[in-house]
Each structure stands twice: as structure tokens, then as C-alpha cells.
DSSP file (Angstrom, degrees, kcal/mol; ACC not computed):
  #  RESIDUE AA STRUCTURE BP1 BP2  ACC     N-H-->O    O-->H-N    N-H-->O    O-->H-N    TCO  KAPPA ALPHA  PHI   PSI    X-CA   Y-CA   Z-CA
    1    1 A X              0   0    0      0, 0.0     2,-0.6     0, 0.0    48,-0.0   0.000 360.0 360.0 360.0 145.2   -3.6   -7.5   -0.3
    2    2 A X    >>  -     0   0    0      1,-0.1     3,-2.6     3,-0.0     4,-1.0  -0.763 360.0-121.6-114.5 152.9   -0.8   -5.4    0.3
    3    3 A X  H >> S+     0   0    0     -2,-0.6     3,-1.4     1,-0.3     4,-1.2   0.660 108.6  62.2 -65.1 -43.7    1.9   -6.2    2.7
    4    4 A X  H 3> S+     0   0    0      1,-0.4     4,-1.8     2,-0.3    -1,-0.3   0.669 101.0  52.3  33.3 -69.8    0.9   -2.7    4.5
    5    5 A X  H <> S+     0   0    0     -3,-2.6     4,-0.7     2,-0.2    -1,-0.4   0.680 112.6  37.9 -80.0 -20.1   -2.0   -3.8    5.2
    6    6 A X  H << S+     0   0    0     -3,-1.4    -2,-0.3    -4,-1.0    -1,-0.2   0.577 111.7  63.7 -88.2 -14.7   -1.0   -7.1    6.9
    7    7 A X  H  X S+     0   0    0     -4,-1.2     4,-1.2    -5,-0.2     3,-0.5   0.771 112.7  37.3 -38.8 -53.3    1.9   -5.1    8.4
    8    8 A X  H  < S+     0   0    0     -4,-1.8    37,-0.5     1,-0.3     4,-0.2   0.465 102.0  60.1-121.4  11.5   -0.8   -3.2   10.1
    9    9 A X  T  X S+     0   0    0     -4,-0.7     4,-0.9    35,-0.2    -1,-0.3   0.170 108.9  55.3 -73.4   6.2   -3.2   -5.3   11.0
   10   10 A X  H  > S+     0   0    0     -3,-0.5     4,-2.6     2,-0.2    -2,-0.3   0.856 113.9  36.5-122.6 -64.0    0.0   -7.0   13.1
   11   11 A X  H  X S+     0   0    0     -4,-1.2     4,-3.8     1,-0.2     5,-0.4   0.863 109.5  63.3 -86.9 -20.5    0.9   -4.3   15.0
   12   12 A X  H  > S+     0   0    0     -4,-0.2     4,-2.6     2,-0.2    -1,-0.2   0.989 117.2  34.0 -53.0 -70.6   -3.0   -3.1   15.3
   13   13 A X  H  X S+     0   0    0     -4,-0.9     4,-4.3     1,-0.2     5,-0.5   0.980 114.7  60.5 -54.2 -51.3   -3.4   -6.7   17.4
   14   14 A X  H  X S+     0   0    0     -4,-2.6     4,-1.6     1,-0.2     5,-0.3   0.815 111.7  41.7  -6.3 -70.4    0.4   -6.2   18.9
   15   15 A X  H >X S+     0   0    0     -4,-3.8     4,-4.2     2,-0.3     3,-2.7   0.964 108.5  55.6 -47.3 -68.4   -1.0   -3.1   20.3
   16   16 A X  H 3X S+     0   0    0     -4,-2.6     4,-1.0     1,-0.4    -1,-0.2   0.735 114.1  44.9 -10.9 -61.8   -4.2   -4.7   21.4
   17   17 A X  H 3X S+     0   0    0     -4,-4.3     4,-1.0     2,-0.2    -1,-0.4   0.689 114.5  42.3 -71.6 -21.0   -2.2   -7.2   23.3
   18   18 A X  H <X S+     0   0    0     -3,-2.7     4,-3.5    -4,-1.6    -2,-0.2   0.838 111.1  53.9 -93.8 -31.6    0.3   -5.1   25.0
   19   19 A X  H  X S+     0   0    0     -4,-4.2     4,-1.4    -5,-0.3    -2,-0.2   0.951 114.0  50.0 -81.0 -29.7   -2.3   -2.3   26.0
   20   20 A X  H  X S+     0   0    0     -4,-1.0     4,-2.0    -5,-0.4    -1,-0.2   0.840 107.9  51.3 -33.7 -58.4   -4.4   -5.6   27.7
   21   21 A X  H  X S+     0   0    0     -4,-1.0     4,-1.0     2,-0.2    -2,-0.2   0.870 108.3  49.4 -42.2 -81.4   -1.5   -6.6   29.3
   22   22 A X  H  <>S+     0   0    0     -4,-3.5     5,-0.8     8,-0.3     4,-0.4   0.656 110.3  51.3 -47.9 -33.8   -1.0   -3.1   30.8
   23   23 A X  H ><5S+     0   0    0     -4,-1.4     3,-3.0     1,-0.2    -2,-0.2   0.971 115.4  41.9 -57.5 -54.4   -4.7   -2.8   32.1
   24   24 A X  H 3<5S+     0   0    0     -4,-2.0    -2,-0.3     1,-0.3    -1,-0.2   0.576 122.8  38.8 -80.5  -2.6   -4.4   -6.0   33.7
   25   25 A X  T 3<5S-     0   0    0     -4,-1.0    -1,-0.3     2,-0.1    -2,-0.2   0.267 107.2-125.6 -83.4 -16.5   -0.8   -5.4   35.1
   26   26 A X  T < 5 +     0   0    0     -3,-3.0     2,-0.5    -4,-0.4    -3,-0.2   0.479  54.3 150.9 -42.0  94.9   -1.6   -2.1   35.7
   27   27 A X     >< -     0   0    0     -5,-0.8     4,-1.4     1,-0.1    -1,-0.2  -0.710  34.6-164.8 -87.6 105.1    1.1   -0.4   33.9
   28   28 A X  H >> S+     0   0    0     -2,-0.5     4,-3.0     2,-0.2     3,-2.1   0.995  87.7  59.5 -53.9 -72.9    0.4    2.6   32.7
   29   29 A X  H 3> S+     0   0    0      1,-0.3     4,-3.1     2,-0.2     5,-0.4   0.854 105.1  43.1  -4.0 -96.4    3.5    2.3   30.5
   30   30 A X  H 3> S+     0   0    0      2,-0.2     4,-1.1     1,-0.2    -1,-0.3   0.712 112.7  57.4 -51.5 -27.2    2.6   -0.7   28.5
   31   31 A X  H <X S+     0   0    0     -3,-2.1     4,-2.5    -4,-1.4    -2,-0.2   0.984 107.6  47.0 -44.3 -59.5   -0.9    0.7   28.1
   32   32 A X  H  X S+     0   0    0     -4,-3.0     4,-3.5     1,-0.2    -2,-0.2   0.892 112.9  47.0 -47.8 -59.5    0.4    3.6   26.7
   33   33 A X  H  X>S+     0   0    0     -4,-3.1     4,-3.2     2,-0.2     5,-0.6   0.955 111.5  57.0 -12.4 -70.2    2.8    1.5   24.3
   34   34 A X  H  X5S+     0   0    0     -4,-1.1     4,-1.6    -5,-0.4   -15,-0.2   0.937 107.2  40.3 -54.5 -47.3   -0.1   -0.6   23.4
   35   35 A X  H  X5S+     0   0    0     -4,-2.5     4,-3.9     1,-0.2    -1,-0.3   0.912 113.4  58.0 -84.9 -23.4   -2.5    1.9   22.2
   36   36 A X  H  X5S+     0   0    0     -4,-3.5     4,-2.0     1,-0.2    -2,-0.2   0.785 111.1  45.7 -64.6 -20.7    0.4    3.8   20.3
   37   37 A X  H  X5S+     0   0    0     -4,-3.2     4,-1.0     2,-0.2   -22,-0.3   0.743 105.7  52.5-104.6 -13.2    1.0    0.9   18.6
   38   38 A X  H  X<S+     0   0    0     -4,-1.6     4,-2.7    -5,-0.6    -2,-0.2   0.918 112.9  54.0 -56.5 -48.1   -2.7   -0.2   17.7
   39   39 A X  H  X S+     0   0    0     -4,-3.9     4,-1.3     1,-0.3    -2,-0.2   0.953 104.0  48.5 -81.8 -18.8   -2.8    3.3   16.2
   40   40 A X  H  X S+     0   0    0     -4,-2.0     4,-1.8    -5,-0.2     5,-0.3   0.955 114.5  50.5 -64.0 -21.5    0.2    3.1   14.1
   41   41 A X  H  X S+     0   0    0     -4,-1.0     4,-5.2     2,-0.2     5,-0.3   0.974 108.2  47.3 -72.2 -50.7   -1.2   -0.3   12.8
   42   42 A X  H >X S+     0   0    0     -4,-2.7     4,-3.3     1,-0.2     3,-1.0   0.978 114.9  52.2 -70.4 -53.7   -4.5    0.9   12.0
   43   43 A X  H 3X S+     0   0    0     -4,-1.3     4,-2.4     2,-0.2    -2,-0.2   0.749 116.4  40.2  10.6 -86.3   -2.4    4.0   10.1
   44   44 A X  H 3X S+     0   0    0     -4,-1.8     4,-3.3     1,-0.3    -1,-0.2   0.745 110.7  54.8 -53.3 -48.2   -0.4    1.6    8.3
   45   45 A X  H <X S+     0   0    0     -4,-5.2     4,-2.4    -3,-1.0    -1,-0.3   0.931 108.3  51.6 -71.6 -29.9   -3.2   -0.5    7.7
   46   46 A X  H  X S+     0   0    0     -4,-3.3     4,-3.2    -5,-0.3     5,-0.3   0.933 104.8  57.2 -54.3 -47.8   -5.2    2.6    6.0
   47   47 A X  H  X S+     0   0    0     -4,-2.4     4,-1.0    -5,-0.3    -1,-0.2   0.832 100.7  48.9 -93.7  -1.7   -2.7    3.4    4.0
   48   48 A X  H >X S+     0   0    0     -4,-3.3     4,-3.8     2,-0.2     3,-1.0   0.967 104.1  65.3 -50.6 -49.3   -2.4    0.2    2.3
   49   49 A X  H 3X S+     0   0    0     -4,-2.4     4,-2.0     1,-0.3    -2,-0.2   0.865 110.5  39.1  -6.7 -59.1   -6.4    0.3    1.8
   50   50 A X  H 3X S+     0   0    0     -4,-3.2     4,-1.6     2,-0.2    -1,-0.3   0.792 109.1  58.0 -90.2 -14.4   -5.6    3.4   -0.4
   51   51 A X  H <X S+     0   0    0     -4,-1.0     4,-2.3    -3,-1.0    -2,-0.2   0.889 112.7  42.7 -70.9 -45.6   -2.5    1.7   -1.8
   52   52 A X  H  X S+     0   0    0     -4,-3.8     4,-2.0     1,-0.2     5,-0.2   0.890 113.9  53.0 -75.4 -24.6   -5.1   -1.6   -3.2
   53   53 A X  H >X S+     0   0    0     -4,-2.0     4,-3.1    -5,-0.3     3,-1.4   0.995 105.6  50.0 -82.8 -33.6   -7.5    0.7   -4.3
   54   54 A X  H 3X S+     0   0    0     -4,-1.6     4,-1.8     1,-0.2     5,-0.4   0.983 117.5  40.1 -39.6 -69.8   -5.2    2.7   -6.3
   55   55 A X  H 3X S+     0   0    0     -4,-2.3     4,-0.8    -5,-0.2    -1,-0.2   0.775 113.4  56.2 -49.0 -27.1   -4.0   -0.1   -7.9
   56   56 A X  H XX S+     0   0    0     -4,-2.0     4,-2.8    -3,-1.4     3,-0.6   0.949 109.5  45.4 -56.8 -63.5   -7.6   -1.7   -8.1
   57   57 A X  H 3< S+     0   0    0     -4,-3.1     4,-0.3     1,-0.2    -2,-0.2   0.495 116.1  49.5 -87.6  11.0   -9.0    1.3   -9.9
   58   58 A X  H 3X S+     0   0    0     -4,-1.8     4,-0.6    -5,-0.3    -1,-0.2   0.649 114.3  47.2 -92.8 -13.8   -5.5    1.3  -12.6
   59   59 A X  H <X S+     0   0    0     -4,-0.8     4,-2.9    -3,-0.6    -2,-0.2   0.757 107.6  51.4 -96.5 -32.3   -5.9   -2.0  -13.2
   60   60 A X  H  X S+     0   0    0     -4,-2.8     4,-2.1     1,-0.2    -1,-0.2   0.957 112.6  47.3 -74.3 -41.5   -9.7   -1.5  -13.7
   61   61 A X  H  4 S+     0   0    0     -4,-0.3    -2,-0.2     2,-0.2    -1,-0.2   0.637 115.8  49.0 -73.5  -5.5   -8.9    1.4  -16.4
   62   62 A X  H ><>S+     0   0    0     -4,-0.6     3,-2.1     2,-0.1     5,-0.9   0.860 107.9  48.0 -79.0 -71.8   -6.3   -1.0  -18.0
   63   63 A X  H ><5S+     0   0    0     -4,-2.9     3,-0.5     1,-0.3    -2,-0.2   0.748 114.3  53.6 -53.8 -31.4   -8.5   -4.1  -18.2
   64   64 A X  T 3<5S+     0   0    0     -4,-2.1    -1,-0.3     1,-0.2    -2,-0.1   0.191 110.7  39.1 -62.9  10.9  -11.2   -1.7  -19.8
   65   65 A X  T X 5S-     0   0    0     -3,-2.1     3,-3.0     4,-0.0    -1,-0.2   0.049 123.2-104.8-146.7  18.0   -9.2   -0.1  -22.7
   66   66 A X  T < 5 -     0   0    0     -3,-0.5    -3,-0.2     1,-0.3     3,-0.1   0.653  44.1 -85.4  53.2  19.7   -7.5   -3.6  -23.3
   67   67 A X  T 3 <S+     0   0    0     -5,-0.9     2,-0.5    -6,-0.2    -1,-0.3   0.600 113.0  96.8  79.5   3.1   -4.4   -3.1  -22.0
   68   68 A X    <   -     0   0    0     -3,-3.0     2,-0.3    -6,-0.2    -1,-0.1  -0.976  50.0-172.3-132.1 148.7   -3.4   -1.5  -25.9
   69   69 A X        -     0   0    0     -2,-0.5     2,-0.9    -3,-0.1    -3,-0.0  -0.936  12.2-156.3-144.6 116.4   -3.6    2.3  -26.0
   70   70 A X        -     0   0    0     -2,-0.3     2,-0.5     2,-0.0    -2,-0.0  -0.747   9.5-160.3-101.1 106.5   -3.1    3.2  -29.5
   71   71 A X        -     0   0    0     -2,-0.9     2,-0.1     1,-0.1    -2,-0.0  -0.823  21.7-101.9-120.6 139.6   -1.8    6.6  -30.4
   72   72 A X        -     0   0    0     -2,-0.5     2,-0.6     1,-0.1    -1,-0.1  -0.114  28.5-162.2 -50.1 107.5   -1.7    8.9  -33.3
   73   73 A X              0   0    0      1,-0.1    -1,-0.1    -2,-0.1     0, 0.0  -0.848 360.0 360.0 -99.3 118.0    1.5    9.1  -35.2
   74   74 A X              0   0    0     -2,-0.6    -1,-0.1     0, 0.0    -2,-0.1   0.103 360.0 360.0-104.0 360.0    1.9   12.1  -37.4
């Protein structure tokens, strides 16, 4: 898992809590806060997503060609 994605799963809840907080308070403010910072998390969190799969799908084309790539020498 890449630290991205646990980076923005943390501010994703952060948000969660703060924009809660701000309903029940009501504080506009802190709402606002709260959901800007849920969406950077899920953001954040996306693009780790595409950071493991990348790596997923080099790792798969490695482990299938056996990690030796043999090339013609002339």
C-alpha cells in the first residue's frame, strides 16, 4: 500500500470529523474546512490507487519475462 494512499485515507476521515463537528456546532467554517479536506484525502488517496497499480502491473510484466531481458548484441 502506498503511503498516499494511507495519507489520504487520514485526511479523508480528518475531514469527515471536522465537517461533523461543524454541522453539530453549527459552523459553517469548520464545515467548510472539513469537506475541503475529505476531498483532498480522497484526491490523494486516488492517486496512490494509480501509483499501486502502476507498480502492480511493472511488477507483473517483470515477474512474467523473469526478471532477465536478454538483448541482441551485434
Amino acid at each position: 500500500m502506498d503511503k498516499d494512499r494511507i495519507e489520504g485515507k487520514m485526511d479523508d476521515i480528518k475531514g469527515r470529523v471536522k465537517r461533523q463537528v461543524g454541522e453539530w456546532t453549527g459552523d459553517e467554517n469548520t464545515q467548510a474546512e472539513g469537506a475541503a479536506d475529505q476531498a483532498k484525502g480522497k484526491v490523494q488517496n486516488a492517486f496512490g490507487k494509480a501509483k499501486d497499480a502502476v507498480r502492480d502491473a511493472a511488477d507483473d510484466v517483470k515477474d512474467r519475462d523473469g526478471g532477465d531481458r536478454e538483448e541482441d548484441v551485434a
